[in-house]
N, CA, C and O atoms as a GROMACS GRO file, in nm:
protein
  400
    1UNK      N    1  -1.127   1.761   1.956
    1UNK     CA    2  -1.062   1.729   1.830
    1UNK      C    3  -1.069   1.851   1.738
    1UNK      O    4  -1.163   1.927   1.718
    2UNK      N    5  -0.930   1.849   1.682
    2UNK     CA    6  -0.967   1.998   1.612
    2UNK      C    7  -1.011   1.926   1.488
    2UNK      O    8  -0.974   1.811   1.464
    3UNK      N    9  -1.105   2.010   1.394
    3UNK     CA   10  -1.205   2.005   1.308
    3UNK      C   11  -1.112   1.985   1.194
    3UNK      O   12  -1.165   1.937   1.094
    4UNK      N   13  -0.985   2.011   1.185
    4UNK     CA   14  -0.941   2.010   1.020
    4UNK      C   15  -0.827   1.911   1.078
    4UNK      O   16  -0.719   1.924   1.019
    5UNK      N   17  -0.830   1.797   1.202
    5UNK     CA   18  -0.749   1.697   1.159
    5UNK      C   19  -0.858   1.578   1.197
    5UNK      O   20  -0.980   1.591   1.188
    6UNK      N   21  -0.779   1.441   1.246
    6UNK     CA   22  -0.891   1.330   1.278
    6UNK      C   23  -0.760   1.255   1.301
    6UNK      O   24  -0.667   1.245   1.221
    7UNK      N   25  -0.772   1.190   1.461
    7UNK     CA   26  -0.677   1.132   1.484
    7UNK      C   27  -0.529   1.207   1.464
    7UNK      O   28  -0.423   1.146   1.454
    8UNK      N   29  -0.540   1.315   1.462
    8UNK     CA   30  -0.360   1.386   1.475
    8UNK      C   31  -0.356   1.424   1.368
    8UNK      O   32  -0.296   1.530   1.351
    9UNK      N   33  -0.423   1.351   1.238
    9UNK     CA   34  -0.378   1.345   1.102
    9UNK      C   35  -0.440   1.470   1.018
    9UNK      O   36  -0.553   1.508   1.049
   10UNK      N   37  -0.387   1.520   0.938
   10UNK     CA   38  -0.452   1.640   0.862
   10UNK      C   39  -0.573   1.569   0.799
   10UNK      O   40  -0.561   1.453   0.761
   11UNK      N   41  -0.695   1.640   0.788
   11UNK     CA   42  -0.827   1.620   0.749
   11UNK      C   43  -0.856   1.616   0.587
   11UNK      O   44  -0.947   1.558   0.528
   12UNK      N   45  -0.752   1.695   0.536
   12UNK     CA   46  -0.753   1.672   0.392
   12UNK      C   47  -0.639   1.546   0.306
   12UNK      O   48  -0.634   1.538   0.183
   13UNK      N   49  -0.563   1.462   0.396
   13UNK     CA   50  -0.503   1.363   0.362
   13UNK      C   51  -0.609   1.230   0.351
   13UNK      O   52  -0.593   1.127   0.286
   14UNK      N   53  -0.705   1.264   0.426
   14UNK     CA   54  -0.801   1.127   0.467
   14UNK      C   55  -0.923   1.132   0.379
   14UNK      O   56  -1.010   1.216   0.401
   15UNK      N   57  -0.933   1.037   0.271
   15UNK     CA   58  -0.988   1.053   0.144
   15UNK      C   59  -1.144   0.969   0.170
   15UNK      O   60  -1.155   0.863   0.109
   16UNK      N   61  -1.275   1.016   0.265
   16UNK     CA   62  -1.396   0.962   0.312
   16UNK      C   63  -1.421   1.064   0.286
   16UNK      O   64  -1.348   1.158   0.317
   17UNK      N   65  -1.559   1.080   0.206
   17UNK     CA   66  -1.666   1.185   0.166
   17UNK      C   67  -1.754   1.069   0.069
   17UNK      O   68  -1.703   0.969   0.019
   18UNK      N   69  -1.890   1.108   0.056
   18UNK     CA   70  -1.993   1.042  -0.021
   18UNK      C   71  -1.979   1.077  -0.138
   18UNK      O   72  -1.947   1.192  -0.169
   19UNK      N   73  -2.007   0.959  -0.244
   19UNK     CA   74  -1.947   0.941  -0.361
   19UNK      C   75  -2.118   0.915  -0.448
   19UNK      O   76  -2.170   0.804  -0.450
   20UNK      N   77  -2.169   1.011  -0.498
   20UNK     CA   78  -2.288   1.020  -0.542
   20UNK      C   79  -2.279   0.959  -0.703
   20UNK      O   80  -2.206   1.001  -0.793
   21UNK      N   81  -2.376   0.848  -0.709
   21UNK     CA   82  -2.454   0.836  -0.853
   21UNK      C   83  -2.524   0.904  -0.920
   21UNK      O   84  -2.641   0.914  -0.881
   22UNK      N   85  -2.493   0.962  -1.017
   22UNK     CA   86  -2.631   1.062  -1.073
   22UNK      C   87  -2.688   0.965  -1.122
   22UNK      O   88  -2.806   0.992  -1.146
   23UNK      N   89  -2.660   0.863  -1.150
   23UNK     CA   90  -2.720   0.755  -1.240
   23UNK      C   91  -2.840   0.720  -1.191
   23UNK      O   92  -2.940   0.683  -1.252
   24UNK      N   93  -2.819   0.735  -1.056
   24UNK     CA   94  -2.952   0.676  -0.968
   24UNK      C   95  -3.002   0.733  -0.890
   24UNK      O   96  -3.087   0.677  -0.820
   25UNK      N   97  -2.972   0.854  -0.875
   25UNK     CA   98  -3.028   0.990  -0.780
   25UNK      C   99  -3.122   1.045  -0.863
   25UNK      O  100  -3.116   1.061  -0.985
   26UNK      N  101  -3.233   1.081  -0.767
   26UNK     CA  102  -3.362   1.102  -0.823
   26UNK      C  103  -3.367   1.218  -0.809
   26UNK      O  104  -3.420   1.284  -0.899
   27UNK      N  105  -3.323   1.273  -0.711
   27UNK     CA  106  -3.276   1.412  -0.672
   27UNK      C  107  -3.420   1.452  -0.536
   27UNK      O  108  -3.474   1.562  -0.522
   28UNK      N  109  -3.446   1.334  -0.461
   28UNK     CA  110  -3.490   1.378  -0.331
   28UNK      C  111  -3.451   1.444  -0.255
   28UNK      O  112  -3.517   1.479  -0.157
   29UNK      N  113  -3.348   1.476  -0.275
   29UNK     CA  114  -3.281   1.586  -0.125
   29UNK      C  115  -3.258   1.546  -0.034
   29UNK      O  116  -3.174   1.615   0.023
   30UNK      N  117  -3.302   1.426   0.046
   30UNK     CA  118  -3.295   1.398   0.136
   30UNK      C  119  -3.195   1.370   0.235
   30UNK      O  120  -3.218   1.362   0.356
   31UNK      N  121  -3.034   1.350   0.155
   31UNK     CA  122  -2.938   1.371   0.192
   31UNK      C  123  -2.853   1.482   0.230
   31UNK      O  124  -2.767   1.484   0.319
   32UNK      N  125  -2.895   1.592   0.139
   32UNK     CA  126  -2.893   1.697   0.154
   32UNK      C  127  -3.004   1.812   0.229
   32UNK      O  128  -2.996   1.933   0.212
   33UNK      N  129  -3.065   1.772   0.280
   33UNK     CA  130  -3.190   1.817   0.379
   33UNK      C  131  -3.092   1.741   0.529
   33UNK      O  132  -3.054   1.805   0.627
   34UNK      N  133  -3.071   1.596   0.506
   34UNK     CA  134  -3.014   1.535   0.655
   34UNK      C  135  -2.869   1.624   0.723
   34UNK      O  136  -2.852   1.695   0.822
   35UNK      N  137  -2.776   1.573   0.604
   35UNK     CA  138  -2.611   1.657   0.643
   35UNK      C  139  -2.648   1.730   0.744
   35UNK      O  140  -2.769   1.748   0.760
   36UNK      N  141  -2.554   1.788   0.837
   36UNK     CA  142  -2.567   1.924   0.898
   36UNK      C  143  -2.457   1.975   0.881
   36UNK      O  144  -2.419   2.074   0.945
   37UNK      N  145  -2.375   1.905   0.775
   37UNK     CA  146  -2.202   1.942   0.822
   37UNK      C  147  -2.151   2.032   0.687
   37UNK      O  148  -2.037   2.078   0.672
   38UNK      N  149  -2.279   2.048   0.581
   38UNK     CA  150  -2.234   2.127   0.432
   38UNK      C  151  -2.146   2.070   0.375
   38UNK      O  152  -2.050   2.129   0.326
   39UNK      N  153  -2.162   1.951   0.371
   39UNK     CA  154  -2.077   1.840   0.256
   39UNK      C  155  -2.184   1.898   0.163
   39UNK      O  156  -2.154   2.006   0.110
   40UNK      N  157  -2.324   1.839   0.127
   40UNK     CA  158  -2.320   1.823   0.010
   40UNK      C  159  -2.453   1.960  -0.033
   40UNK      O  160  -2.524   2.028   0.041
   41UNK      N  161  -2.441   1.957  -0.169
   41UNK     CA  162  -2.504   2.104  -0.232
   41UNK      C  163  -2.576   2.056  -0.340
   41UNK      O  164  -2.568   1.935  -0.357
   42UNK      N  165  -2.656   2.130  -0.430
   42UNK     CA  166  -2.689   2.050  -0.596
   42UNK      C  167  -2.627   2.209  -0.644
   42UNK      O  168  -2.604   2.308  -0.574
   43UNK      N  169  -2.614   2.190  -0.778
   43UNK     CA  170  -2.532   2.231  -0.870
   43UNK      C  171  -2.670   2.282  -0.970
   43UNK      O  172  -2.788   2.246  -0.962
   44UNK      N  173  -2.606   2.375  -1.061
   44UNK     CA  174  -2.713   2.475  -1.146
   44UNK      C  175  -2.796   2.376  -1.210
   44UNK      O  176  -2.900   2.437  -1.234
   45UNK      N  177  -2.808   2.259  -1.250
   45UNK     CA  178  -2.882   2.143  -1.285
   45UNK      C  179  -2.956   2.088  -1.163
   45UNK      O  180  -3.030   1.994  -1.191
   46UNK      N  181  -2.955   2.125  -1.025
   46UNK     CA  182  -3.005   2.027  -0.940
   46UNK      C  183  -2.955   1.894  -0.889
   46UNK      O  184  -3.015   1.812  -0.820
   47UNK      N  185  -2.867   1.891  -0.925
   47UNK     CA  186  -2.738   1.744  -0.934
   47UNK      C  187  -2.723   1.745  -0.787
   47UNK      O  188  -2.699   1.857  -0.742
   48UNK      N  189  -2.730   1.653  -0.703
   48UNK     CA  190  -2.657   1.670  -0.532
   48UNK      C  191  -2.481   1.678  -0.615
   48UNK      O  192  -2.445   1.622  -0.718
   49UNK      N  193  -2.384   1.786  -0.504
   49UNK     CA  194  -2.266   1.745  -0.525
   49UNK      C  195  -2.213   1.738  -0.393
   49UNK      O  196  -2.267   1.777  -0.289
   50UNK      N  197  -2.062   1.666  -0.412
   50UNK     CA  198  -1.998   1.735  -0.255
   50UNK      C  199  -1.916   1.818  -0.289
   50UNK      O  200  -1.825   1.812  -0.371
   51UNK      N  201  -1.969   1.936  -0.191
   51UNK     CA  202  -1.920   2.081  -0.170
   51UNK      C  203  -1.791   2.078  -0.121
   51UNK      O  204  -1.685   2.099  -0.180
   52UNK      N  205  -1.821   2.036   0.041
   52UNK     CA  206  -1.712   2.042   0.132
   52UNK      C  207  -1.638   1.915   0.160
   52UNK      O  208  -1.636   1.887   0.280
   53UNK      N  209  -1.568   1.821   0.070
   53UNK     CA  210  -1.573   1.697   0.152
   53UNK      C  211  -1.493   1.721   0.269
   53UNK      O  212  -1.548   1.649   0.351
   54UNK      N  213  -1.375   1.789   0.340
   54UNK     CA  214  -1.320   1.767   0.424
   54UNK      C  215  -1.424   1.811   0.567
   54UNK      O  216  -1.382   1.805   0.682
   55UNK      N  217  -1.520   1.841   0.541
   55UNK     CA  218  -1.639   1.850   0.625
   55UNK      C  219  -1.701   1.720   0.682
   55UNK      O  220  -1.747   1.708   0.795
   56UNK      N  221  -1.694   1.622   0.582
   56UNK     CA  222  -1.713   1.489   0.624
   56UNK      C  223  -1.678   1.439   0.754
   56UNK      O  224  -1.574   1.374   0.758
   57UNK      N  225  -1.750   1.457   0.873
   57UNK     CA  226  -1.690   1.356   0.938
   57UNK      C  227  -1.639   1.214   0.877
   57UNK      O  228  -1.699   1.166   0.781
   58UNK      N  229  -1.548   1.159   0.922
   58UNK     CA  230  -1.481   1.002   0.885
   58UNK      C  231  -1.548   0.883   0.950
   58UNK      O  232  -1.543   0.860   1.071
   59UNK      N  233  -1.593   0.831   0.888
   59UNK     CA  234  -1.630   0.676   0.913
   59UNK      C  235  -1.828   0.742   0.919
   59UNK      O  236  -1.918   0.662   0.946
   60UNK      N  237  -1.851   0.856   0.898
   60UNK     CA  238  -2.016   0.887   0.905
   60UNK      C  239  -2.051   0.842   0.767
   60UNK      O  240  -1.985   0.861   0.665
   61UNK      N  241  -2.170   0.775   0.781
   61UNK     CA  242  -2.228   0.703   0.631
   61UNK      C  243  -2.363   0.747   0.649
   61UNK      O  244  -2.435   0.686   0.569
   62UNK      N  245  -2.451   0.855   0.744
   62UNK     CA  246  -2.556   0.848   0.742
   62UNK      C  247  -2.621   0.936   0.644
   62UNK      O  248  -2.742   0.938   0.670
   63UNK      N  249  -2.589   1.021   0.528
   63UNK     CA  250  -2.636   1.046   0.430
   63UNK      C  251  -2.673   0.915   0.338
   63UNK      O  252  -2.789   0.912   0.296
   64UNK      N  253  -2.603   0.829   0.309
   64UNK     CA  254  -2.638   0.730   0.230
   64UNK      C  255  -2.726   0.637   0.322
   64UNK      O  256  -2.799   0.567   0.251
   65UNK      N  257  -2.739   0.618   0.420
   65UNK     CA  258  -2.886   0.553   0.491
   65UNK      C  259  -3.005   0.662   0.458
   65UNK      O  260  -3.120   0.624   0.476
   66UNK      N  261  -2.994   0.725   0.435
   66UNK     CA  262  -3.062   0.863   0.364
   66UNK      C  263  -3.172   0.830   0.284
   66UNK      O  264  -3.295   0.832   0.287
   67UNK      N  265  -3.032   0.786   0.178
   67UNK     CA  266  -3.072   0.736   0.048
   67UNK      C  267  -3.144   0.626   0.037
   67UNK      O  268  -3.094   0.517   0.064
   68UNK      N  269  -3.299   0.642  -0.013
   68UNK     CA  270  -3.346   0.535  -0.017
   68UNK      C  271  -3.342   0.390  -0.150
   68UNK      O  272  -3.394   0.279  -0.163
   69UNK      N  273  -3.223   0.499  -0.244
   69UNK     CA  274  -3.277   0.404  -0.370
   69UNK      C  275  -3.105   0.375  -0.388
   69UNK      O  276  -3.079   0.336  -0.502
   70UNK      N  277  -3.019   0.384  -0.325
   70UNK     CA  278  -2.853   0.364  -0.268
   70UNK      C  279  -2.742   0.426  -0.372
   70UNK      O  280  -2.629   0.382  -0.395
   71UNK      N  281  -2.806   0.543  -0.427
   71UNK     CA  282  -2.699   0.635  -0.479
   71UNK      C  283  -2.605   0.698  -0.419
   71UNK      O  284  -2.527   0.767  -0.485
   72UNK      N  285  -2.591   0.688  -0.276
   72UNK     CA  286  -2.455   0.740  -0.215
   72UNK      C  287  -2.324   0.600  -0.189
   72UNK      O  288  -2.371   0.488  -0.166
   73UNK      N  289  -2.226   0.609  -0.192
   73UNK     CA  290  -2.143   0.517  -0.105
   73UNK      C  291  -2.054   0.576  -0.060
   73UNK      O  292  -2.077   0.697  -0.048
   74UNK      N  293  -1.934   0.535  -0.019
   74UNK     CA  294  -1.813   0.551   0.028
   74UNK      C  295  -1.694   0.472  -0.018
   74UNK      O  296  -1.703   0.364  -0.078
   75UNK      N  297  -1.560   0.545   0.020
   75UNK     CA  298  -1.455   0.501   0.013
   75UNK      C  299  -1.493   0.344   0.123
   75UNK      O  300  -1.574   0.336   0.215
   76UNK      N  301  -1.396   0.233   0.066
   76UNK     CA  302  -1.369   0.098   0.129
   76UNK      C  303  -1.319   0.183   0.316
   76UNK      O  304  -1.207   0.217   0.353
   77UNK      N  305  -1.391   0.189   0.358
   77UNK     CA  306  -1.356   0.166   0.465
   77UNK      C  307  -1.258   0.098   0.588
   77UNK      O  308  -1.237   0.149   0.698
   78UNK      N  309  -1.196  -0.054   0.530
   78UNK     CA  310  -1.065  -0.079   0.570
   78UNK      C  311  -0.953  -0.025   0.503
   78UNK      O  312  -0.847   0.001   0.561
   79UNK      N  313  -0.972  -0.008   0.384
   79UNK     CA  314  -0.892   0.071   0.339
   79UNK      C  315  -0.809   0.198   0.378
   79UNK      O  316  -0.688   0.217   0.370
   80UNK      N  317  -0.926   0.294   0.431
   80UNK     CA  318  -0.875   0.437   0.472
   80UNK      C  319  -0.825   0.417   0.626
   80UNK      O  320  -0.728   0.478   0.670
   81UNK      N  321  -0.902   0.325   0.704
   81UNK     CA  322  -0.833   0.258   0.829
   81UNK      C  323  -0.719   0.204   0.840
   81UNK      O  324  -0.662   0.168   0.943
   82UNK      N  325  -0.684   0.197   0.731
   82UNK     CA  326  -0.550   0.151   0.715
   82UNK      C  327  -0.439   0.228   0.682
   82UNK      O  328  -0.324   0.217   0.723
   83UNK      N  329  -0.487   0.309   0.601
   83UNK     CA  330  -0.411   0.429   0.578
   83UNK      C  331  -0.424   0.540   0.686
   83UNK      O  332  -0.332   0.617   0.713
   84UNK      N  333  -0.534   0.542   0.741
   84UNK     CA  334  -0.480   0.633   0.896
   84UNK      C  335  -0.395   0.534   0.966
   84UNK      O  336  -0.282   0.578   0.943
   85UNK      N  337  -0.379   0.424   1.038
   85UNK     CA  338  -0.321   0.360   1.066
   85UNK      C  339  -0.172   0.387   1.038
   85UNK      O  340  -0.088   0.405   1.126
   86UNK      N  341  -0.152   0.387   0.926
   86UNK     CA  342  -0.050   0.388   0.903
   86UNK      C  343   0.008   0.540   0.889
   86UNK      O  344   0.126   0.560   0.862
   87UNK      N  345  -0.088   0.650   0.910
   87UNK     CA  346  -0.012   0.751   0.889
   87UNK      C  347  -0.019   0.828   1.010
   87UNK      O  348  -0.005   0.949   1.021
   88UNK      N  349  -0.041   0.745   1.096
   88UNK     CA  350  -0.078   0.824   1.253
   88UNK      C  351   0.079   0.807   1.311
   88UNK      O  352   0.095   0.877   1.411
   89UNK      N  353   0.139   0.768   1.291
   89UNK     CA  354   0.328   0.756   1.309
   89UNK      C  355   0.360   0.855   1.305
   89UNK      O  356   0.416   0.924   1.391
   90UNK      N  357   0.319   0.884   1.168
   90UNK     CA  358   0.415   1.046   1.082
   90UNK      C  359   0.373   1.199   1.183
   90UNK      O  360   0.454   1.290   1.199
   91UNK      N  361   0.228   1.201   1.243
   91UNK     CA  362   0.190   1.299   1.251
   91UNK      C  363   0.148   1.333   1.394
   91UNK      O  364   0.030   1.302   1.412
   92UNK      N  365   0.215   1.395   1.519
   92UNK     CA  366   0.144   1.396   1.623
   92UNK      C  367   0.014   1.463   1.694
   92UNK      O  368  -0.075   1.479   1.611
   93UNK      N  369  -0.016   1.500   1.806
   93UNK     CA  370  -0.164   1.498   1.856
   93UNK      C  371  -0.215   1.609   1.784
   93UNK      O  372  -0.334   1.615   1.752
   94UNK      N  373  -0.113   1.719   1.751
   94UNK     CA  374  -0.154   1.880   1.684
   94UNK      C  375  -0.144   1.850   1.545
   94UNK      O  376  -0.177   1.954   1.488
   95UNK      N  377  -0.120   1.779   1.474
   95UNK     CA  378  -0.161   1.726   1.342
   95UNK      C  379  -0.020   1.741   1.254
   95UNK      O  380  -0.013   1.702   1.137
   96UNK      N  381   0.030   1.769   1.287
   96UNK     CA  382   0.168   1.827   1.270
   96UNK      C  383   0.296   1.698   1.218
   96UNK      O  384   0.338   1.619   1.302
   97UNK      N  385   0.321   1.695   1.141
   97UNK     CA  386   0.456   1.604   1.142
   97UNK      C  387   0.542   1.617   1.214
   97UNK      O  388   0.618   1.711   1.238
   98UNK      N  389   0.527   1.477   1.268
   98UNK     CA  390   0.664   1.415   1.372
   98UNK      C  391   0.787   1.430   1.350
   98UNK      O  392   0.864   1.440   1.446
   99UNK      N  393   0.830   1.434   1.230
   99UNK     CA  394   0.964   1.378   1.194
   99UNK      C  395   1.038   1.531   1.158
   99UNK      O  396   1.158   1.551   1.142
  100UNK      N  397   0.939   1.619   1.152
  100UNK     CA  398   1.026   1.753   1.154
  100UNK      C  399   1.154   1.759   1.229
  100UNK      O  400   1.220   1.863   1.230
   0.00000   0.00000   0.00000
């Protein structure tokens, strides 16, 4: 699979990356110690952010199992399944639009 699509589809159309609370991040690191993929970074305050989201693998939630006090989530998940779903038509195996 090439790395900048998922399912055929370009990697930056597909809107899954961890969606951090500062509200409730204590700032353990521990999510950012787990990643291996350089999604996420802290910022000149120490803040976790996401860096890279198209780094995200899709449908991976294991930074927020991470989290022990549940400051990470995600996009609805049927949601974006649905929207690949539906946009896997447009785009074939090289990520490329079909309808060119």
């Amino acid at each position: 699979m090439n790395k900048s699509n998922y399912m055929g589809i370009p990697r930056g159309k597909i809107e899954w990356y961890p969606i951090i609370d500062h509200d409730l991040c204590n700032r353990c690191y521990a999510c950012l110690d787990f990643c291996p993929y350089d999604v996420l970074d802290k910022n000149e305050k120490g803040d976790i952010v996401v860096k890279n989201k198209e780094n995200c693998t899709v449908f991976c939630q294991a930074c927020r199992h991470m989290c022990e006090i549940g400051a990470i989530s995600f996009p609805n998940k049927k949601e974006v399944l649905s929207f690949i779903k539906s946009e896997k038509g447009e785009y074939d195996e090289r990520g490329q639009n079909a309808r060119i």
